[in-house]
MARTOR-977546 format. One record per atom (N, C-alpha, C, O): residue in three letters; y, x, z. Coordinates in steps of 0.2 Angstrom, whole numbers, plus 5000, padded with zeros to 4 digits. Last residue first. Layout:
BEGIN
ALAYXZ/...
This chain:
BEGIN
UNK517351594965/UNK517351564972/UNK518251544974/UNK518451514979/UNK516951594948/UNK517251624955/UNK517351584958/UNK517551534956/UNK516851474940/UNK516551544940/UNK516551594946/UNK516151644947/UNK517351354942/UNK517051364947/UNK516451434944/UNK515951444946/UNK518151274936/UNK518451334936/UNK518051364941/UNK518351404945/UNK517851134936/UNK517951154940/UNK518351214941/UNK518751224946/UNK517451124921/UNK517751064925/UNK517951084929/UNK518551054930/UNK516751244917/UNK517351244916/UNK517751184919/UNK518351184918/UNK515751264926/UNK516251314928/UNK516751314922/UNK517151354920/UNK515051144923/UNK515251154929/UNK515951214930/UNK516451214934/UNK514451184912/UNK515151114911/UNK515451154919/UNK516051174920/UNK513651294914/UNK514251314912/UNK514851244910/UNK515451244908/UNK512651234924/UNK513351264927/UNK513651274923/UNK514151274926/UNK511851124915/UNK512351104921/UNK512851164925/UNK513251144929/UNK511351184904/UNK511651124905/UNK512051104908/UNK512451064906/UNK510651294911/UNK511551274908/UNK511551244907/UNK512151254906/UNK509451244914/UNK509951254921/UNK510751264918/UNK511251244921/UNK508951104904/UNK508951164911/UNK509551184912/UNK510151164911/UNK509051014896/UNK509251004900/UNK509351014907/UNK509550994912/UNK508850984877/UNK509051024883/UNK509251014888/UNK509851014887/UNK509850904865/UNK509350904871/UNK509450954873/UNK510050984873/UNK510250774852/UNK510550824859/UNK510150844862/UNK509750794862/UNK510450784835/UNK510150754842/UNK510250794847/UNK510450854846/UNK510850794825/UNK511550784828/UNK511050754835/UNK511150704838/UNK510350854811/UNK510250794813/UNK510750744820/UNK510850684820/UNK510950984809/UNK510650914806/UNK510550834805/UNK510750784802/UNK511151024822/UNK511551024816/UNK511350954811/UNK511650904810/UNK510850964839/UNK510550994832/UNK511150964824/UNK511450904822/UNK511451034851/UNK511450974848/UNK511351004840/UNK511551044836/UNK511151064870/UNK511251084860/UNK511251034858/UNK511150974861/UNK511051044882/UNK511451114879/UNK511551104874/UNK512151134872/UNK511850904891/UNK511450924885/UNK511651014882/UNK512251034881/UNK512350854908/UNK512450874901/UNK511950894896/UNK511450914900/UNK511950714918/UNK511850784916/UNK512450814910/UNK512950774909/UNK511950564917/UNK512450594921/UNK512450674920/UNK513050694921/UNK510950524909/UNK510750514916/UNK511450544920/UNK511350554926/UNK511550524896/UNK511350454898/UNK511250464907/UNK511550424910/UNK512550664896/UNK511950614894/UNK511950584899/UNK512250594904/UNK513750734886/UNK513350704893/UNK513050664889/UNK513050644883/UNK514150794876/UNK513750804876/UNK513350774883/UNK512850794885/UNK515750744873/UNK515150714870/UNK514350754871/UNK513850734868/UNK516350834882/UNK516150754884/UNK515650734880/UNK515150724882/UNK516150954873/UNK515950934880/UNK515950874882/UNK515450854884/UNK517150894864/UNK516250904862/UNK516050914866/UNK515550864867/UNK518150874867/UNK517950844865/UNK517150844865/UNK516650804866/UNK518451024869/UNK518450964876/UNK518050924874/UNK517550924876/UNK518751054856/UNK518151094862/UNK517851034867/UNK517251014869/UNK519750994853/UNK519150984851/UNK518551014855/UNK518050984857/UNK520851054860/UNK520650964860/UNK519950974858/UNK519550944862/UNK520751184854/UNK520551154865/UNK520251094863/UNK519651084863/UNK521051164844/UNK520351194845/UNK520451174852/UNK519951154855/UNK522351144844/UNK521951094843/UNK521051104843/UNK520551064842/UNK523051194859/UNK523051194855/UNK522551174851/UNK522051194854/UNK523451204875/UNK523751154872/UNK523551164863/UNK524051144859/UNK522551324880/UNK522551244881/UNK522851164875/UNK522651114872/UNK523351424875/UNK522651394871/UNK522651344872/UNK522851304868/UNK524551434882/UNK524451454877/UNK523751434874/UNK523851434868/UNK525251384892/UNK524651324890/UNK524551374881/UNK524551344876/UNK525051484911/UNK525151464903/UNK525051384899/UNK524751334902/UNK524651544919/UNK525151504921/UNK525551474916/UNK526051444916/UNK523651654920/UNK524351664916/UNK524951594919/UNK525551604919/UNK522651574925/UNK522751634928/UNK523451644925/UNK523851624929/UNK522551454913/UNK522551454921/UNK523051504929/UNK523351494934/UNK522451534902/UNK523151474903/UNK523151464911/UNK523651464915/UNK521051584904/UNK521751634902/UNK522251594905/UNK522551614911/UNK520451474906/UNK520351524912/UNK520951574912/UNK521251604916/UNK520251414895/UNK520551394901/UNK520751434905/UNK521351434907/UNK519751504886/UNK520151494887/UNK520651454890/UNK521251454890/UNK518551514893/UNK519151584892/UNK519551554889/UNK519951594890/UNK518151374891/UNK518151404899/UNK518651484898/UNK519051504903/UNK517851384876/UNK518351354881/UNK518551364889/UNK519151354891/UNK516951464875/UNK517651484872/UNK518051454877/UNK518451484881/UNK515751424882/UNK515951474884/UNK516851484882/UNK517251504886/UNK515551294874/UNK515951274882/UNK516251354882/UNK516951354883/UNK515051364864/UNK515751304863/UNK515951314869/UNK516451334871/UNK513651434869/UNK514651464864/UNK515251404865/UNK515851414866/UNK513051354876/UNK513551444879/UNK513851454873/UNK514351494873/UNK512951244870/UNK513451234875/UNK513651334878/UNK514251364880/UNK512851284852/UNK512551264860/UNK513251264864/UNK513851284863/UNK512151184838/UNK513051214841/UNK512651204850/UNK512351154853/UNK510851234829/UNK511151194832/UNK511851234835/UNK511951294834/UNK510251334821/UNK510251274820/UNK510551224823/UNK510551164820/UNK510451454827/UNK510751464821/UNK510651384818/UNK511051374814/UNK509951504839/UNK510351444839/UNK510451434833/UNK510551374833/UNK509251634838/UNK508851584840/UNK509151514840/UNK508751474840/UNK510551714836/UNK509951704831/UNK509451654831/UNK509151624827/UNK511751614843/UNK511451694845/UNK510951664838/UNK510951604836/UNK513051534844/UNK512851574849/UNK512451644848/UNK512651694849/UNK514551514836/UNK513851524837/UNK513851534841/UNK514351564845/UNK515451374838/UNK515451444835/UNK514551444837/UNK514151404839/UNK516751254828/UNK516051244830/UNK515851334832/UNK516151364828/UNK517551224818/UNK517651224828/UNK516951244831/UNK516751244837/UNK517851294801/UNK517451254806/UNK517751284813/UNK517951334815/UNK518151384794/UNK518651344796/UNK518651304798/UNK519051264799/UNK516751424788/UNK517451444789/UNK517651374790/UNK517351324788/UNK515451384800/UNK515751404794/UNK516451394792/UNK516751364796/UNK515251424813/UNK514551424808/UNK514851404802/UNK514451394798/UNK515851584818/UNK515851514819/UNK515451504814/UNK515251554810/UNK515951714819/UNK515751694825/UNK515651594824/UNK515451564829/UNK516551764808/UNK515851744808/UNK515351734813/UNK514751734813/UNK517851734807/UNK517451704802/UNK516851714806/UNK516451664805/UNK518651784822/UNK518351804818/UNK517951754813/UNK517551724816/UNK519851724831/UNK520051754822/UNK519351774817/UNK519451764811/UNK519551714840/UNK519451644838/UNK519751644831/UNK519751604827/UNK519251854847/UNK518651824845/UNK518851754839/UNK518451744834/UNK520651904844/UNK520051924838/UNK519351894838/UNK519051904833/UNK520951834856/UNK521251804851/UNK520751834843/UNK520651794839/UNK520151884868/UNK520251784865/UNK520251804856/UNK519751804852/UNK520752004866/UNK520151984864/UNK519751934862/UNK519351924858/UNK522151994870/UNK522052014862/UNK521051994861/UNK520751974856/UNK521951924882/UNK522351884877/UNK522151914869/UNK521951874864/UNK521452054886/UNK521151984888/UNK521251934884/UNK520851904882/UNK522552144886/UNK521752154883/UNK521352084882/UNK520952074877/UNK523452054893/UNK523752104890/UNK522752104884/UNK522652064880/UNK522752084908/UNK522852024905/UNK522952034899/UNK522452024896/UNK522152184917/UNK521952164910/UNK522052114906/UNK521652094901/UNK522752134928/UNK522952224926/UNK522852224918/UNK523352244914/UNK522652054937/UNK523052014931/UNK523152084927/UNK523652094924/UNK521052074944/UNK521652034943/UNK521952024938/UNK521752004933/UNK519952164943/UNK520552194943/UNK521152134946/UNK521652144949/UNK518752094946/UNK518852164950/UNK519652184950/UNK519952214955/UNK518951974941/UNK518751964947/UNK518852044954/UNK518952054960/UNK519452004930/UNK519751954933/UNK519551954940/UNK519951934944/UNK518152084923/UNK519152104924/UNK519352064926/UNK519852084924/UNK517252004925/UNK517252024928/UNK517952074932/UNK518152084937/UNK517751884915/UNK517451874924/UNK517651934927/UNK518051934931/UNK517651954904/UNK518351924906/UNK518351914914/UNK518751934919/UNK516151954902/UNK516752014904/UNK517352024907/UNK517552074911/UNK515751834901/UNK515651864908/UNK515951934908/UNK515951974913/UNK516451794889/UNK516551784896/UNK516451804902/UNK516751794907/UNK515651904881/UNK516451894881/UNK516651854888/UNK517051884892/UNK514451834882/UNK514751884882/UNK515451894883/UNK515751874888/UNK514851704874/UNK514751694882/UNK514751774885/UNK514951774890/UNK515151704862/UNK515651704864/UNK515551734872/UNK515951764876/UNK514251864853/UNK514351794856/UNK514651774862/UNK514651804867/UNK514952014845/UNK514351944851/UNK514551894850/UNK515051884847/UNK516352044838/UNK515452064837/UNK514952034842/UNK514352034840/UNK517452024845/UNK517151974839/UNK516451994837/UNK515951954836/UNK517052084858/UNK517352024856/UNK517151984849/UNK516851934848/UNK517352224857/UNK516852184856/UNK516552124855/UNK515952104853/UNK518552264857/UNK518152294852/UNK517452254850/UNK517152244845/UNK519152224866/UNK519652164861/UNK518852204855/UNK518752164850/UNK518652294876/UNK518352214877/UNK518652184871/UNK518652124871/UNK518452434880/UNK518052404873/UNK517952314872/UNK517452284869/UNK519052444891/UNK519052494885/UNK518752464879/UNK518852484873/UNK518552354901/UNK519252364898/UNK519352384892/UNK519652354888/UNK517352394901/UNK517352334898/UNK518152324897/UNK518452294892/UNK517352554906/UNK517052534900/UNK517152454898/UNK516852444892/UNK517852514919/UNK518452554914/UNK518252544906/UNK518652544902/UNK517052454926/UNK517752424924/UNK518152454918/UNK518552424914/UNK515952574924/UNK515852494922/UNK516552474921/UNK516752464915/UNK516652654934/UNK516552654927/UNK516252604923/UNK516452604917/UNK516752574945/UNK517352604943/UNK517152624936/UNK517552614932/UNK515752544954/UNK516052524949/UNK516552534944/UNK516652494940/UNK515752614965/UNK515052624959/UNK515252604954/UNK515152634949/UNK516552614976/UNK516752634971/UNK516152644966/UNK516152694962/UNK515552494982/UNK516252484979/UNK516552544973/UNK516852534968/UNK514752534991/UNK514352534984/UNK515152534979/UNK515352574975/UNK515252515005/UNK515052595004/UNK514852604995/UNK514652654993/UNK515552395006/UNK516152435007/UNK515852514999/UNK516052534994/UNK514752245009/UNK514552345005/UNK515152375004/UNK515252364998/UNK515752155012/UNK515052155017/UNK514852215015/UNK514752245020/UNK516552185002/UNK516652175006/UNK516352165013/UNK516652175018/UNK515752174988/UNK516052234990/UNK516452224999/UNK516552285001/UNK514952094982/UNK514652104990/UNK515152164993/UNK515052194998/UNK515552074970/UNK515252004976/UNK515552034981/UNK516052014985/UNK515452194964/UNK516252164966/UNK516152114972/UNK516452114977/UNK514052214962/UNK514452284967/UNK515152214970/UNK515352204975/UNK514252104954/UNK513652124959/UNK514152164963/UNK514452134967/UNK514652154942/UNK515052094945/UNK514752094952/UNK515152064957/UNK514352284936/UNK514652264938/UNK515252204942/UNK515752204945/UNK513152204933/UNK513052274939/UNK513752264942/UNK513852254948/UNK513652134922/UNK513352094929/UNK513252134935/UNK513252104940/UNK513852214914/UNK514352184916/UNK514052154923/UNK514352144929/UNK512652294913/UNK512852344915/UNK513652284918/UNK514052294923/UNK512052174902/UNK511852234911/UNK512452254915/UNK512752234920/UNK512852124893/UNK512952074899/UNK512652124905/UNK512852134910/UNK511452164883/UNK512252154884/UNK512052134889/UNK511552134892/UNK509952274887/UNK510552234882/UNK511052214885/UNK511152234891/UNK509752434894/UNK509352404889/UNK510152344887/UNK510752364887/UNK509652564903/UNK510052494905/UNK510052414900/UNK510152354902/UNK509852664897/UNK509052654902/UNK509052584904/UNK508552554907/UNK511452704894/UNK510652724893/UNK510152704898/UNK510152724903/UNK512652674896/UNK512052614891/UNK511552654891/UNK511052624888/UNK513252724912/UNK513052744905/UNK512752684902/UNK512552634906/UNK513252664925/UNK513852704922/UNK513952724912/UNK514452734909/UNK512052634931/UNK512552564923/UNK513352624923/UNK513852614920/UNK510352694930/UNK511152714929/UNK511752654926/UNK511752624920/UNK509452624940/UNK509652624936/UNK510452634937/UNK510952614941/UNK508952634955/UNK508352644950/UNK508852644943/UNK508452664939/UNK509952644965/UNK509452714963/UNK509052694956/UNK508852744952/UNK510452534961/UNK510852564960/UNK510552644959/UNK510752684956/UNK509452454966/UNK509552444960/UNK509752514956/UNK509552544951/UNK509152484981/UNK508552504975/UNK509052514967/UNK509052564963/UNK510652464984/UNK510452504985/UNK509852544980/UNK509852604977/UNK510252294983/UNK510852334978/UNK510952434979/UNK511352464975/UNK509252284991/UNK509252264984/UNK509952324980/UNK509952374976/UNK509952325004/UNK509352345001/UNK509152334993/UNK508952384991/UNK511152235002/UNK511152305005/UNK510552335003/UNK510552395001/UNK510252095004/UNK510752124999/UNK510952204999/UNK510852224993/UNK509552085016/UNK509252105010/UNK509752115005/UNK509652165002/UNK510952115025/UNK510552165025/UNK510052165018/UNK510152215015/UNK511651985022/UNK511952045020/UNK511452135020/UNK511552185017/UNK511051855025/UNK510951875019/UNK511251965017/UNK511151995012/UNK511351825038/UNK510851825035/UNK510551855028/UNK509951875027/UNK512951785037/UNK512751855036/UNK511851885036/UNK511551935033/UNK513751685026/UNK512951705029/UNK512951755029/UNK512951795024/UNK514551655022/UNK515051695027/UNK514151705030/UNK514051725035/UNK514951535010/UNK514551525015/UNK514651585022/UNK514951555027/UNK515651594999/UNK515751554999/UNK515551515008/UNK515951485011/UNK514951744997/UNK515551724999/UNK515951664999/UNK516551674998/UNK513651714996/UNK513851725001/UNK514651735005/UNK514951725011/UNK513651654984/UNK513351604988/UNK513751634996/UNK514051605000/UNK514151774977/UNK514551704978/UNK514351654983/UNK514751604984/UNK512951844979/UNK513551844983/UNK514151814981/UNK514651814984/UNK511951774972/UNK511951764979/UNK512751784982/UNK513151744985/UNK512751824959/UNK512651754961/UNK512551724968/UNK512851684971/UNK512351954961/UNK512851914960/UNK512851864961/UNK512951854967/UNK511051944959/UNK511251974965/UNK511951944964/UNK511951894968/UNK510651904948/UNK510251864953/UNK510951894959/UNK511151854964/UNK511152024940/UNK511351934938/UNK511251894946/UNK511651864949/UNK510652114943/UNK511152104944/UNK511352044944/UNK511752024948/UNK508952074938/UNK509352114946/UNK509952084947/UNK510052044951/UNK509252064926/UNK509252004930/UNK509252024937/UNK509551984941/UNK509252194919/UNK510052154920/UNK509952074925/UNK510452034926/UNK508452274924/UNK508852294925/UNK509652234923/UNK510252244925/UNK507052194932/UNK507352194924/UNK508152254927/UNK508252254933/UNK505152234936/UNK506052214939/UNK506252224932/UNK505952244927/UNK503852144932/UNK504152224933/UNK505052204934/UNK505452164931/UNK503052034928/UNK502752104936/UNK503152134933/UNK502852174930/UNK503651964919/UNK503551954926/UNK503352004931/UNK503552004937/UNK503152044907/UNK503952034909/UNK503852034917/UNK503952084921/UNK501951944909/UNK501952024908/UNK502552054911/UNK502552094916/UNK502151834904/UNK501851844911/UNK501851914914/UNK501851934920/UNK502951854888/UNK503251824897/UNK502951844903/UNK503251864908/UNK502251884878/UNK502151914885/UNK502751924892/UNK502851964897/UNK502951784870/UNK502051804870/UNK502051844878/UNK501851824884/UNK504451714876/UNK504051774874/UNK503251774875/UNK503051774880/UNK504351554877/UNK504751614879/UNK504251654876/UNK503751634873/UNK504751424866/UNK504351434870/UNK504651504872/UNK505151514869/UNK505751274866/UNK505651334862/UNK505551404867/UNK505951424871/UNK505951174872/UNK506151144863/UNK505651214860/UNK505451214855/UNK504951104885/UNK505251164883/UNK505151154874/UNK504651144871/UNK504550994897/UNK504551024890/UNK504951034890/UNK505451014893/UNK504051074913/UNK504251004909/UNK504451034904/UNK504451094904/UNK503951194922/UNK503551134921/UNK503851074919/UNK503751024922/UNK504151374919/UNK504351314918/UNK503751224920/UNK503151224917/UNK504851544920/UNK504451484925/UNK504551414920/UNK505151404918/UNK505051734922/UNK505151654918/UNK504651584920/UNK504051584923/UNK505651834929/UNK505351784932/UNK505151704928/UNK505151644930/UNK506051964926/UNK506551894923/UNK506251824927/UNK506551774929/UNK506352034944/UNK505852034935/UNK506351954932/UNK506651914935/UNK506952094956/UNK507052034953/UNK506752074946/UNK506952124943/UNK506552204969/UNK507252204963/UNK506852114959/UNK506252094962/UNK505552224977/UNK506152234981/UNK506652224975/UNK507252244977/UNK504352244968/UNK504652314971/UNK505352304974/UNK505752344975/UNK504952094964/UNK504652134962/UNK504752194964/UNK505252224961/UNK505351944974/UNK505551984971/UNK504952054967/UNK504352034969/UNK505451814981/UNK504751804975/UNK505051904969/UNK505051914963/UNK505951784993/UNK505251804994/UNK504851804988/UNK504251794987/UNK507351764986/UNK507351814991/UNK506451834991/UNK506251884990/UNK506951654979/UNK507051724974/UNK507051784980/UNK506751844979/UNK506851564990/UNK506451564985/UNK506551624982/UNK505951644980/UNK508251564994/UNK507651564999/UNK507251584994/UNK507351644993/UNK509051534981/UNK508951564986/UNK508451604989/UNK508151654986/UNK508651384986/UNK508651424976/UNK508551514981/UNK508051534984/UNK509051354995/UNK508351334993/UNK508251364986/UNK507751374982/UNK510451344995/UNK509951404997/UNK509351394996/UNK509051454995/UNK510651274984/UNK510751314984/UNK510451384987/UNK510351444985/UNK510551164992/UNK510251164985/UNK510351224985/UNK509751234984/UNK511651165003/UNK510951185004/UNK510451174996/UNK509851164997/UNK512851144992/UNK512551214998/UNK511851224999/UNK511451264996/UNK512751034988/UNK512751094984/UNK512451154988/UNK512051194987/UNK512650955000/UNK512150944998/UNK512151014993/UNK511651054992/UNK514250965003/UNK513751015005/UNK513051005006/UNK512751035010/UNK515350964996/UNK514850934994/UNK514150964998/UNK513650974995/UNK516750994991/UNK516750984999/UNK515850934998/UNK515850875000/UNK517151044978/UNK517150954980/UNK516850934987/UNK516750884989/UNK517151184982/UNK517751134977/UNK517651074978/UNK518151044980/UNK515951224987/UNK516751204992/UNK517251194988/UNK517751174990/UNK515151164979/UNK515051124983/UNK515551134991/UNK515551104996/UNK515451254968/UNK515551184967/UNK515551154975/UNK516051124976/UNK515051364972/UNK515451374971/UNK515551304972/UNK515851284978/UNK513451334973/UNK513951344980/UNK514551344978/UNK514851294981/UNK513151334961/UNK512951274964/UNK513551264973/UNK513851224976/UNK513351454956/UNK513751394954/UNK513851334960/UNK514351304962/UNK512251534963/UNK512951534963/UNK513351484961/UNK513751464965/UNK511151414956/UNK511351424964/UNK511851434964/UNK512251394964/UNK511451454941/UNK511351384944/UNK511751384951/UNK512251374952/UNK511151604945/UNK511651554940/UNK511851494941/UNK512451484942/UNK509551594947/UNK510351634952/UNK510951624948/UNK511351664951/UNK509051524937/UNK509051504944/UNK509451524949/UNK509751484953/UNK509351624926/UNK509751554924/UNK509651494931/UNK509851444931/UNK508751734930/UNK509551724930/UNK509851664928/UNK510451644928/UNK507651714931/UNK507851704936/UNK508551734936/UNK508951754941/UNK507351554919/UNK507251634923/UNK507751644927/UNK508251614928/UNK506451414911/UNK507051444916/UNK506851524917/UNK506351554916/UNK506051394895/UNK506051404900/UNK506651434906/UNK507151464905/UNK507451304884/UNK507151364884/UNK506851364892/UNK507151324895/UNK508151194885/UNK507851194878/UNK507451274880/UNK507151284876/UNK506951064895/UNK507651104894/UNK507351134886/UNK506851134882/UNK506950904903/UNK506650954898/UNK507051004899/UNK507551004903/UNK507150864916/UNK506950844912/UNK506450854908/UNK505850844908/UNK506951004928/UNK507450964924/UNK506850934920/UNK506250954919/UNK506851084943/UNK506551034938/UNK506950994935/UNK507250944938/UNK507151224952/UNK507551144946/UNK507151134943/UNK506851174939/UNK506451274968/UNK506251274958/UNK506851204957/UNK506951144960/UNK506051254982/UNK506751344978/UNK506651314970/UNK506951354966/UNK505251174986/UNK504951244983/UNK505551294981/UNK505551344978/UNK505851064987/UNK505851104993/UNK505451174990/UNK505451224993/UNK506951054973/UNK506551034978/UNK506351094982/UNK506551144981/UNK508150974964/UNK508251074966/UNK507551044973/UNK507851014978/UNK508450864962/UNK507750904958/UNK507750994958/UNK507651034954/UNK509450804968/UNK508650804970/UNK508050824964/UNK507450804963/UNK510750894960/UNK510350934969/UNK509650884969/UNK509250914972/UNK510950874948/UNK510550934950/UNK510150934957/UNK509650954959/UNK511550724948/UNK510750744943/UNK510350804946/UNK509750804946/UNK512350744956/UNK511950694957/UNK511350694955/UNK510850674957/UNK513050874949/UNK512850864955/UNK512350804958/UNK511950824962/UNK513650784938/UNK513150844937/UNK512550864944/UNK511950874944/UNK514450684945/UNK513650664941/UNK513350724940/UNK512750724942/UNK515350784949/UNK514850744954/UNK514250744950/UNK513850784951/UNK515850794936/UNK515650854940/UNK515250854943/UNK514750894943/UNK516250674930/UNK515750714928/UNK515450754932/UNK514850754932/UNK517450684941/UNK516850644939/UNK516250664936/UNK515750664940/UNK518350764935/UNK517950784941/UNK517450734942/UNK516950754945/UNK518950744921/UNK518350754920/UNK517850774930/UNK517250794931/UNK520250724927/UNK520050684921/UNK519150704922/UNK518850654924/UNK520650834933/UNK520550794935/UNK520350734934/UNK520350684938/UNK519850984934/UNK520150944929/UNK520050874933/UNK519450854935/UNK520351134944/UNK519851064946/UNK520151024939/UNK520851024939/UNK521451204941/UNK520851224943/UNK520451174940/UNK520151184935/UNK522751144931/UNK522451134936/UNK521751164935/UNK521451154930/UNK524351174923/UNK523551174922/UNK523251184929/UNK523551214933/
């Protein structure tokens, strides 16, 4: 099993070819269309991604797209912490909340961490120490403004996982935030074969990220059994014995790219790290793959969804292009 697929590294370019001249001098992606407005975890998403990729394929047009993402989030903050920041200029399949503008003036507790993370893969990828003071400030506010030891005050999924992938980025440049994590680690350990079948798949992966990235190979053991009760569950998929899984309430008509890509990226990511081909090699992989090639488009991009029905594809914000990206390349970590 290889990091970088080398069947599909080509793709990876094209993604890149499509992403970096519509990452413009304003810090904003302008895609096509996409299926949901952008926010500023699916722009500090993008970026981290964008650098990860850009020391995998030695691309360093990804770099500076990247910072230009960047640069822009550092001077569009709220009280010094990140609001969801929703933005969009080209059609959108499926509008954001009535009081989207609202959202905007007030920091979030889980796109703080999202955004933050992301920089510090930008960071440890690049060695910018430019960037280690506002980060030290930021993760300082956050960490005063919000408990992620506990679920209280911390609001929906993914917070308290993203806090904890943030503290891990910057642990290195922040020494002194490092033990913050510690209960975060122990609660996704604790509860990751528990929760697994209950959400959606792409939860589940940024869990796996994070045990992977804080502990290494401690939770492999929990990791395997989590896959494995997710690809057990009936109701994760949209009908027995179907390949197809869900994403969330607002998908229920289409098969998206964060549930199908997401399974398969844990499942890559398992066989990768173990040195295995326990999923890889089995006919839900092929299929999976399968579906990911068929969702490129015409311009080199990928498509997020693809309508049940009717079988039309769209979508073509910012996941569209990092999560093919962090499974072609394994480029969820640096």
């Amino acid at each position: 099993m290889e990091r970088i697929d080398p069947v599909r590294v080509s793709a990876a370019r094209a993604v890149v070819d499509y992403v970096v001249p519509r990452v413009l001098e304003d810090g904003r992606f302008h895609p096509d269309e996409s299926l949901w407005a952008e926010t500023s975890g699916y722009q500090a998403q993008h970026a981290g991604t964008l650098a990860v990729a850009g020391k995998l394929l030695g691309d360093e047009r990804c770099i500076a797209a990247a910072r230009r993402i960047f640069d822009r989030m550092l001077h569009s903050r709220v009280e010094g912490l990140w609001s969801l920041d929703w933005w969009w200029d080209n059609p959108i399949a499926d509008p954001p909340p009535t009081d989207w503008a609202e959202q905007n003036t007030r920091p979030d507790a889980q796109y703080t961490p999202t955004t933050l993370f992301n920089m510090g893969l930008y960071y440890r990828v690049t060695g910018d120490e430019d960037l280690v003071e506002p980060a030290r400030d930021i993760l300082g506010r956050m960490l005063e403004r919000w408990d992620y030891d506990t679920d209280v005050g911390v609001g929906r999924h993914m917070t308290r996982e993203f806090a904890g992938l943030a503290i891990w980025a910057w642990e290195d440049a922040l020494p002194e935030y490092a033990d913050r994590n510690n209960a975060v680690i122990k609660w996704v350990a604790d509860t990751f074969v528990e929760v697994a079948p209950t959400d959606f798949p792409f939860v589940s992966a940024v869990r796996m990220t994070l045990l992977l990235a804080a502990t290494g190979t401690e939770h492999m053991t929990t990791i395997r059994q989590g896959i494995d009760v997710l690809l057990a569950e009936p109701s994760r998929r949209f009908e027995p014995g179907g390949q197809d899984f869900r994403h969330n309430a607002s998908t229920a008509a289409h098969a998206n790219s964060r549930a199908n890509m997401a399974v398969a990226i844990m499942m890559k990511t398992y066989d990768l790290v173990a040195g295995e081909d326990l999923y890889t090699a089995t006919p839900l992989y092929a299929y999976l793959s399968e579906w990911i090639d068929s969702m490129r488009a015409p311009s080199g991009s990928f498509f997020e969804a693809r309508d049940r029905a009717t079988g039309k594809k769209f979508g073509q914000g910012s996941p569209a292009h990092y999560i093919p990206l962090w499974w072609i390349l394994g480029a969820r970590l640096p």
